[in-house]
C-alpha positions, 0 to 999 in steps of 0.5 A, a space after each residue: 123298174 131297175 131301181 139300180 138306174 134310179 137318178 139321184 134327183 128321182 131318189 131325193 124328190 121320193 124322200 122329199 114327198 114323204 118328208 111333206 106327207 108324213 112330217 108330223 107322224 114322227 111326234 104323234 105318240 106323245 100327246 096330250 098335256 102331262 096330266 094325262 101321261 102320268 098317274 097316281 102311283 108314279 106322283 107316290 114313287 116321287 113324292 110319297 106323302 102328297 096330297 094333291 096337284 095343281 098346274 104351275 099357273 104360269 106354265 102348265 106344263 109343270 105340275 106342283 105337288 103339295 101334301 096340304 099347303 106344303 110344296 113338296 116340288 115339281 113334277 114334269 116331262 123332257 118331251 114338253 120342256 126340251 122336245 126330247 130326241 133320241 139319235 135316230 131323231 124319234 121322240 122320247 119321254 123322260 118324266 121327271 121329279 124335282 124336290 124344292 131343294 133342287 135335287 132329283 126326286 126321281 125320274 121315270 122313262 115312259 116312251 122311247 123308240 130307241 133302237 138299241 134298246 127296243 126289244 133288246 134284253 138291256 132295255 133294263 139297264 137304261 130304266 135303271 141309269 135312268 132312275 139313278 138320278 134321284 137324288 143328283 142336284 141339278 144346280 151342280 150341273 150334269 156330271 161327267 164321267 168318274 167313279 165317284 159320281 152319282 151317275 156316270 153317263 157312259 155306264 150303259 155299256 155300248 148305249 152311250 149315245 141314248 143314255 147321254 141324250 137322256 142324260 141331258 135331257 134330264 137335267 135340262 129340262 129340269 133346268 128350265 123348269 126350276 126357272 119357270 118357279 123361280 127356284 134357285 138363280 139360272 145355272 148361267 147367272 154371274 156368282 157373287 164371292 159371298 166368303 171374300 171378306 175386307 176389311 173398310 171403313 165408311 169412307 171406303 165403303 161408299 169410295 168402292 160403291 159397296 154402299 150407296 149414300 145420297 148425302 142430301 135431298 129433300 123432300 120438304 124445304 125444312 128437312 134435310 134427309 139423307 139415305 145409305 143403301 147396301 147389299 148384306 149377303 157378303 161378308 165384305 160388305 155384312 162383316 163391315 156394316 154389321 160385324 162378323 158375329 152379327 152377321 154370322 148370325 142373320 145369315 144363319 136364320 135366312 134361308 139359302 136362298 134369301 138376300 138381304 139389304 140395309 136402308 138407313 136415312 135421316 130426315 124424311 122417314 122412309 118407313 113412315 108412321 103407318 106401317 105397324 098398323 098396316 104392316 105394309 111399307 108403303 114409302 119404300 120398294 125396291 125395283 128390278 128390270 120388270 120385277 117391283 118388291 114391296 116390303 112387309 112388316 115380317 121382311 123387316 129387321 130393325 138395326 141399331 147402329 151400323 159398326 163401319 168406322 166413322 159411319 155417321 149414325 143414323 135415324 132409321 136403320 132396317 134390314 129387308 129381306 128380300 125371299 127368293 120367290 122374286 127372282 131377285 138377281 143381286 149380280 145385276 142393277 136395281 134401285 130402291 125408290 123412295 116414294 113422298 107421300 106429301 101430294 102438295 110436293 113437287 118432288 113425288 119421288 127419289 130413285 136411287 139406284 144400286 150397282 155390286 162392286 164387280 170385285 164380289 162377282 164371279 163372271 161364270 162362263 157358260 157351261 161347256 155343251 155335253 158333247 165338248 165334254 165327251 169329246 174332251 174325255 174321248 181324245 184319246 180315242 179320237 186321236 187314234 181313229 184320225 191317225 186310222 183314217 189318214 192312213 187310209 186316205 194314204 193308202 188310197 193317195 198311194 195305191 198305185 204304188 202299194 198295189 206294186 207289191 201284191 204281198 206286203 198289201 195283203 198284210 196291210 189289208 189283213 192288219 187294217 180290217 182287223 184294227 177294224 173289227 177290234 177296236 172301231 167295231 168291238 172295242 170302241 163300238 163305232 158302227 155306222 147303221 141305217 139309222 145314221 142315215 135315218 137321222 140325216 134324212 129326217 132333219 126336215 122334220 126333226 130340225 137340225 140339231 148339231 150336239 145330237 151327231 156330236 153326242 158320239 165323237 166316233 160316230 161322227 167322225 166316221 160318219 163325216 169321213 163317209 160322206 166326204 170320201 162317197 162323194 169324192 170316191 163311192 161307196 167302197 172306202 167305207 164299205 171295203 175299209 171301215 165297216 167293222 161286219 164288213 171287215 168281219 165278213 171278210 176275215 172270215 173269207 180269208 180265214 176259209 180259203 186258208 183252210 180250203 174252203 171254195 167259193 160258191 158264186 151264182 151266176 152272173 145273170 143274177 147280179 144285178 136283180 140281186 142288187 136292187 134287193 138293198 135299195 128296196 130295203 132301204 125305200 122301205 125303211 125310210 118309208 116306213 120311219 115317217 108312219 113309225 119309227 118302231 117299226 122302222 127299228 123293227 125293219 132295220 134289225 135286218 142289218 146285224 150290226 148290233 147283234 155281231 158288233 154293238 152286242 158281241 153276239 150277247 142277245 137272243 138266239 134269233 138274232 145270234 142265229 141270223 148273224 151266224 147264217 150271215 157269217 156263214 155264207 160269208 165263208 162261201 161268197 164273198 160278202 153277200 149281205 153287203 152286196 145284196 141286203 145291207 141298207 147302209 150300203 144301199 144309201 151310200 151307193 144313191 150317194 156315191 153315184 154323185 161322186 167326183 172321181 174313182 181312182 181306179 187304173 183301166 186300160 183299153 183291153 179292160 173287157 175286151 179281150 181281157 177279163 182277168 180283172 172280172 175273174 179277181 174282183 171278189 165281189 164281182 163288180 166288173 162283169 164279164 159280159 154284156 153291155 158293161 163288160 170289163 166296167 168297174 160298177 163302183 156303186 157295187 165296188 168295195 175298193 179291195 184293190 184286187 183289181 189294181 194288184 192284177 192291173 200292176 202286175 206284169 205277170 198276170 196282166 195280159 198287156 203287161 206279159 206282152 210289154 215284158 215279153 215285147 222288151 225280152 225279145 
């Protein structure tokens, strides 16, 4: 079968088969519960002095690492808290150790696929970026790119994709899990301005509702009770209620993740007679959305007098500390309840609720996705690369026109492929692969996910401007302009011919069985990524992109020795990788086949009797004989123009010499 033929519709349902066939494979190397994937000797490299484990008995996905009774922190996966994906979309496992603090305790990577690294002699470099969190608190949010950070998330040189997912994975799910155990408030909460102080009396302080007082109520027809309620932590509120030393004070005793309130009340007793005994009180809790806190004797600290100007004194007035094992959320509502033990009354209990002056809340925005913060630091570059391709595009609107003067187009095409090279390829290391596709095609399985093709704003970018400009014109805008091998390639060629070397083409006949060998390549990739991506990455290293691109040829000499080759044989045929075996350019030409127009100028005697244009065209994409004689085969056409600069040419186009000489005579 020529698979050359194959209809697009053909393609897509080969692809949708596997997708349902194989649709789990892509997860089945990490399995199991964490307890099993880790071992003693990375628990001791966290956390050196424990003594035992145990499952977080709300989530076992988070294990607790103890020495006796003492908590010394967590321990737990990317891949069970975040379903870690690398940008080829195959699963990776990062495990993690977080101290009670909030710091790193470490984090170790134990599975990957990903293929810029796989067999790759800087697989090192990402295990060291990796570990180089320790020590990073994750509730500063993930740091971004500056010399005097922990970490920096472009340090692994040419693997800014892998190691920013990895990046973040890290300190997402580190997140979450500091969620699950209730370690500090979620990085999104509101922030209260703890340091803004003001100075009120007592009238002003319950007129801004820092203190809520209930001036009468009753529970028992010959008492008259009243009740004042307030949240301590801010020094707005503390320095007032308590004065500043005092207050100063109490903080320092608390830990910082502790809250406080005061209660005080005449009439009825809210601690009642019986908590000494029980050290339990059982009058008073404080309630929460569904979280309900009752206080003990040891949360409690006994006040004399409140300091506020004119506040009226007080019977009972008691601090309670409120500890940060019940999430309790301070920015948001809550109430204390103030429960009658008498059974013979009517009134069983009295509810008073407690809202902060919004003038101590800091509203905190959610924090930007990482990939707006890459591409904040890249806009520079991106703006480069959009002024690059609106050129192209202006070429192509244009090149009817351009392709008039033959010279001034070499010099273009020379200076375009070589910005190319350069700066997309060498520089900014913007070379679309396989795996581009890969993620793409794989979006069934592995859910669509849109930071993970944002993750690299130059890739992206690229990658859209691919797919727009296949389905509108073919392969050959890509392929011909913004293929930094290609442009190697090619330059190469130019240089070769300057220095008289001839180019050697097989013949014609084999060209089109010659073709089917890249979308073979292609099916089998895409194949072979459902059962396993590493030997998909395996297969794909027959693309030398990351060799002669990403790595600057520093790699080991036998993928340095089959870029060379492919250099090589550049000088004496005219892209032949592109042509014959690159899979990328195989999808793209699958995709091209959809497309809306070519733009590209024939005339009648195109073929027939004319055959100049089959003799320029470089890589010979218009046959000069059988039954596509003079056709220019776009999914084979790298859009050098060649054809066009022949087709405007009245001294080589046939029809045109004869047009000229007709008018002479």
């Amino acid at each position: 079968m020529n698979i050359q033929n194959l209809s697009m519709k053909n393609f897509i349902h080969f692809i949708f088969i596997f997708t349902l066939l194989f649709s789990q494979s892509c997860f089945a190397e990490i399995t199991g519960k964490i307890n099993d994937r880790i071992d003693n000797k990375l628990i001791k490299d966290f956390f050196d002095s424990y003594t035992y484990i145990v499952n977080n008995k709300n989530d076992e996905r988070v294990i607790e690492i103890y020495n006796d009774n003492e908590l010394l922190g967590y321990i737990f996966s990317t891949w069970d808290m975040v379903k870690s994906l690398g940008y080829d979309r195959s699963p990776y496992e990062i495990i993690v150790g977080l101290n009670i603090s909030g710091t790193i305790a470490g984090a170790r990577l134990t599975y990957h696929n990903e293929p810029l690294f796989e067999h790759d002699i800087s697989e090192s470099d990402l295990l060291e970026y990796i570990e180089r969190t320790k020590s990073i608190n994750i509730a500063n949010g993930m740091s971004r790119a500056s010399r005097d950070k922990p970490i920096r998330p472009d340090t692994v040189h040419r693997g800014t994709i892998s190691s920013n997912l990895m990046h973040e994975a890290i300190f997402k799910s580190a997140r979450n899990a500091s969620l699950l155990v209730g370690l500090f408030q979620s990085k999104y909460s509101n922030k209260i301005d703890y340091l803004k102080t003001k100075e009120m009396g007592w009238d002003e302080l319950i007129k801004n509702k820092y203190v809520i007082f209930k001036n009468s109520f009753s529970f028992d027809e010959n008492i008259d009770s009243q009740l004042a309620i307030t949240y301590l932590n801010p020094r707005a509120i503390g320095y007032n209620i308590l004065k500043k030393h005092t207050h100063d004070k109490l903080m320092a005793s608390l830990s910082a993740k502790d809250n406080i309130i005061l209660i005080a009340g005449n009439g009825y007793s809210y601690k009642g007679d019986k908590w000494r005994n029980t050290k339990l009180f059982n009058r008073i809790r404080l309630i929460q959305d569904q979280n309900i806190i009752s206080f003990k004797a040891s949360d409690h600290t006994r006040v004399s007098k409140i300091q506020a100007k004119d506040s009226p004194k007080f019977k009972e007035i008691s601090i309670f500390k409120i500890s940060s094992e019940y999430n309790f959320d301070p920015t948001k509502s809550w109430y204390i309840e103030i429960i009658n033990e008498n059974e013979t009354a009517n009134l069983k209990s009295l509810i008073i609720p407690y809202v902060l002056n919004k003038e101590l809340i800091i509203e905190s925005n959610k924090p930007l996705p990482m990939w707006v913060n890459i591409w904040l630091d890249s806009k520079f570059r991106i703006l480069i690369l959009i002024t690059a391709l609106l050129i192209l595009c202006l070429i192509t609107i244009f090149q009817e026109k351009i392709s008039k003067y033959r010279k001034i187009f070499r010099y273009i095409r020379i200076s375009y492929l070589s910005f190319t090279l350069i700066w997309i390829g060498w520089y900014a290391g913007a070379q679309l692969s396989i795996f581009n596709i890969l993620s793409i095609v794989r979006i069934p399985i592995t859910g669509a996910d849109l930071s993970y093709f944002l993750i690299d704003p130059l890739i992206f970018i690229i990658l859209v401007f691919t797919i727009l400009s296949t389905l509108i014109l073919g392969r050959g805008l890509f392929c011909g302009w913004l293929c930094p091998f290609g442009a190697l390639q090619e330059l190469i060629g130019f240089i070769a011919k300057y220095f008289g070397i001839k180019k050697k083409e097989l013949p014609e006949k084999y060209y089109e069985k010659l073709w089917t060998i890249k979308y073979f390549i292609l099916v089998t990739i895409i194949g072979v990524s459902f059962f396993s991506m590493e030997t998909a990455s395996n297969i794909a290293e027959i693309e030398p992109f990351k060799t002669s691109i990403m790595r600057h040829f520093n790699r080991g000499l036998p993928y340095v020795s089959y870029a060379v080759i492919l250099l090589i044989i550049s000088m004496f045929m005219e892209r032949g990788f592109c042509r014959f075996i690159c899979p990328l350019g195989g999808s793209l030409a699958v995709l091209g086949k959809i497309r809306i127009t070519d733009k590209l100028k024939r005339r009648q005697e195109c073929g027939n009797p004319c055959n100049l244009c089959s003799t320029s065209c470089p890589v010979k994409a218009i046959p000069s004989s059988g039954k596509r004689k003079g056709e220019i085969i776009m999914s084979e056409c790298f859009r050098c123009l060649d054809c066009q600069l022949e087709y405007t040419d009245d001294k080589r186009c046939p029809p045109l010499v004869q047009i000229r000489k007709n008018q002479v005579i």
